[in-house]
C-alpha positions in Angstrom: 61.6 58.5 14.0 59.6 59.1 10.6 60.0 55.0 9.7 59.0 54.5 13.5 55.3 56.5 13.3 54.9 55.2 9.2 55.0 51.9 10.8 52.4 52.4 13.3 49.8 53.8 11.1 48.2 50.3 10.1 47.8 50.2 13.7 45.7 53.4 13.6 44.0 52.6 10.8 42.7 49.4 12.2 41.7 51.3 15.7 40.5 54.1 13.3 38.3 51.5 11.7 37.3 49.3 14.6 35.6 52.9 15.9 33.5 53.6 12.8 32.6 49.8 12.6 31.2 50.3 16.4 29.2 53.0 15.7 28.5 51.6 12.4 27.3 48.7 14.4 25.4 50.8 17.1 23.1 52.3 14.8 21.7 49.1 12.8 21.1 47.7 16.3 19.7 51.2 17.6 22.0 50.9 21.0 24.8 52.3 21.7 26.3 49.0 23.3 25.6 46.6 20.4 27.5 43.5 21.9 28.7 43.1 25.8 31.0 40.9 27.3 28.9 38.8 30.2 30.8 39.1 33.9 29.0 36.6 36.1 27.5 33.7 36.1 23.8 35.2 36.9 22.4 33.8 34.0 24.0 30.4 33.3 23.7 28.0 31.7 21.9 30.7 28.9 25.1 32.4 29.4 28.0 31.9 31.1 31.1 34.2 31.8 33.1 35.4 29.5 30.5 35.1 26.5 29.8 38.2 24.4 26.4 39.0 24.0 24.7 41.1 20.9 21.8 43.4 21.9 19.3 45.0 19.8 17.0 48.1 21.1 14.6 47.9 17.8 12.0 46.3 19.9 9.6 48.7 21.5 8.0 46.3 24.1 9.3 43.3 26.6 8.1 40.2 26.5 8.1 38.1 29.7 11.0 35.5 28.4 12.8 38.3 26.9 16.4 39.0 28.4 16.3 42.8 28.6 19.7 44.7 29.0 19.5 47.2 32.2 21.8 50.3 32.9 20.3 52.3 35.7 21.9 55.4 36.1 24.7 56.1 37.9 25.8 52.6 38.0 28.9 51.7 36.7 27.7 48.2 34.8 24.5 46.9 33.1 22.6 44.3 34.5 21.6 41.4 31.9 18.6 39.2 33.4 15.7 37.5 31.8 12.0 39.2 32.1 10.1 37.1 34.4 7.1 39.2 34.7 5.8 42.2 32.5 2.8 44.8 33.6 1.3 48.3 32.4 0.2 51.3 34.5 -2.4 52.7 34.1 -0.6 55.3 31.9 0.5 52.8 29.6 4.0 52.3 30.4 5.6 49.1 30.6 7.0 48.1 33.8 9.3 44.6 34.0 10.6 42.7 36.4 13.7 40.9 36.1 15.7 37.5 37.5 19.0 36.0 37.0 18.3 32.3 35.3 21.0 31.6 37.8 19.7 33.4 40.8 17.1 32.3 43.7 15.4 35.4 43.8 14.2 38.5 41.7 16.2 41.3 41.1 13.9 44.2 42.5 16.8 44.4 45.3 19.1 45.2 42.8 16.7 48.1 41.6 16.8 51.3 41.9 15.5 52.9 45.5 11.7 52.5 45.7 11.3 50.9 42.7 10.1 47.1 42.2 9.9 47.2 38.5 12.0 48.5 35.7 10.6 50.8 33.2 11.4 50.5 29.3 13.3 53.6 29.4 16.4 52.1 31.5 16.3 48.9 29.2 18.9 49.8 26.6 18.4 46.7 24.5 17.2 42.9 24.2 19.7 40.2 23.7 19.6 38.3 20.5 22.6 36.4 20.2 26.4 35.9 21.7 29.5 34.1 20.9 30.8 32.0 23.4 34.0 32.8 25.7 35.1 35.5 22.9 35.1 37.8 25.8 37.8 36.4 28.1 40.4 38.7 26.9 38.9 41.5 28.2 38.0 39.8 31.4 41.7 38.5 31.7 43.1 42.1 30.6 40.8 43.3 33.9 41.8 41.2 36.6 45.7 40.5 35.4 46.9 43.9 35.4 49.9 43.3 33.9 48.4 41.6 30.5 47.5 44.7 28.9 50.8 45.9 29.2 52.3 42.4 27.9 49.8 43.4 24.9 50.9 47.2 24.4 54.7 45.6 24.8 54.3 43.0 22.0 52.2 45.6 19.3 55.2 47.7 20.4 57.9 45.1 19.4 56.0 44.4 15.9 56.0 48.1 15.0 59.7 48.0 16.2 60.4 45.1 13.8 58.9 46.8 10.9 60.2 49.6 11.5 63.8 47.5 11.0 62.4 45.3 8.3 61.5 48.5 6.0 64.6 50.1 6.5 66.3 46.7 5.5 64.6 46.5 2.3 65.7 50.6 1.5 68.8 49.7 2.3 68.4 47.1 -0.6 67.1 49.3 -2.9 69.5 51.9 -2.9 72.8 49.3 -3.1 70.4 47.9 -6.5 70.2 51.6 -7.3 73.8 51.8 -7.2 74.4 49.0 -9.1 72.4 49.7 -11.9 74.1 53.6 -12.2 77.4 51.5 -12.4 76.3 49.3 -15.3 75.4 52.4 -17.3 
């Protein structure tokens, strides 16, 4: 059992790590979402399913052109669309109004009740890069329910095998141990 959890900890070091490189990640980009995997194809061809996107929340205005991230509160998903059209009240807050590239029309139905622009303060960041189809393993792992257990299964079986492998190689040791007492 000892040999069983000694062999898992790389495993927990590298979940241990992948954390603290997140949040690492989260505050040079000032978001706490720093990269997002894209779901639908809204805004192809600037992005298409399955592509992970890298957002930034450094820049205190929009620009019409910009592709703001959107998370409205209690929704369950962000919304990533490109600023078509950018105002301010007249108490100086910046009001946005978003479209899929992909899409016919703007996205003030997908807004919030009674509102028909988004205010800065529900944008959590501005796209500045992504990675093609990186993000298909985590799409797949959603919608095939039985993948992430396929996954668990295998990092399972690795730990299991070397688990074995180290208690091969003590084994080893202690029959060279034994040798070398005999020579003396």
């Amino acid at each position: 059992m000892r040999s069983m959890f000694s062999a898992s900890l790389p495993f927990l070091l590298i979940a241990a790590h992948s954390c603290m490189v997140w949040k690492l990640v989260g505050l040079m980009f000032n978001t706490a979402y720093p990269a997002m995997v894209v779901l639908s194809e809204s805004m192809a061809p600037a992005f298409q399913r399955g592509d992970v996107i890298v957002i930034s929340n450094w820049a205190h205005r929009v620009e019409a052109g910009d592709i703001p991230v959107l998370w409205f509160e209690g929704h369950p998903l962000p919304m990533v669309h490109r600023a078509v059209e950018v105002l301010h009240d007249g108490k100086g807050k910046q009001l946005v109004m978003t479209k899929g590239d992909n899409n016919d029309h703007t996205d003030v139905a997908l807004y919030p009740p009674g509102q028909t622009y988004v205010y800065r303060d529900q944008i959590i960041g501005l796209v500045r890069a992504y990675v093609p189809y990186v993000g298909w393993l985590s799409i797949l792992s959603s919608e095939i329910p039985w993948l992430k257990q396929v996954i668990i299964l295998g990092l399972l079986i690795v730990m299991l095998l070397q688990t074995i492998r180290k208690g091969d190689s003590h084994v080893g040791d202690s029959q060279h141990l034994r040798q070398l007492t005999i020579l003396h």
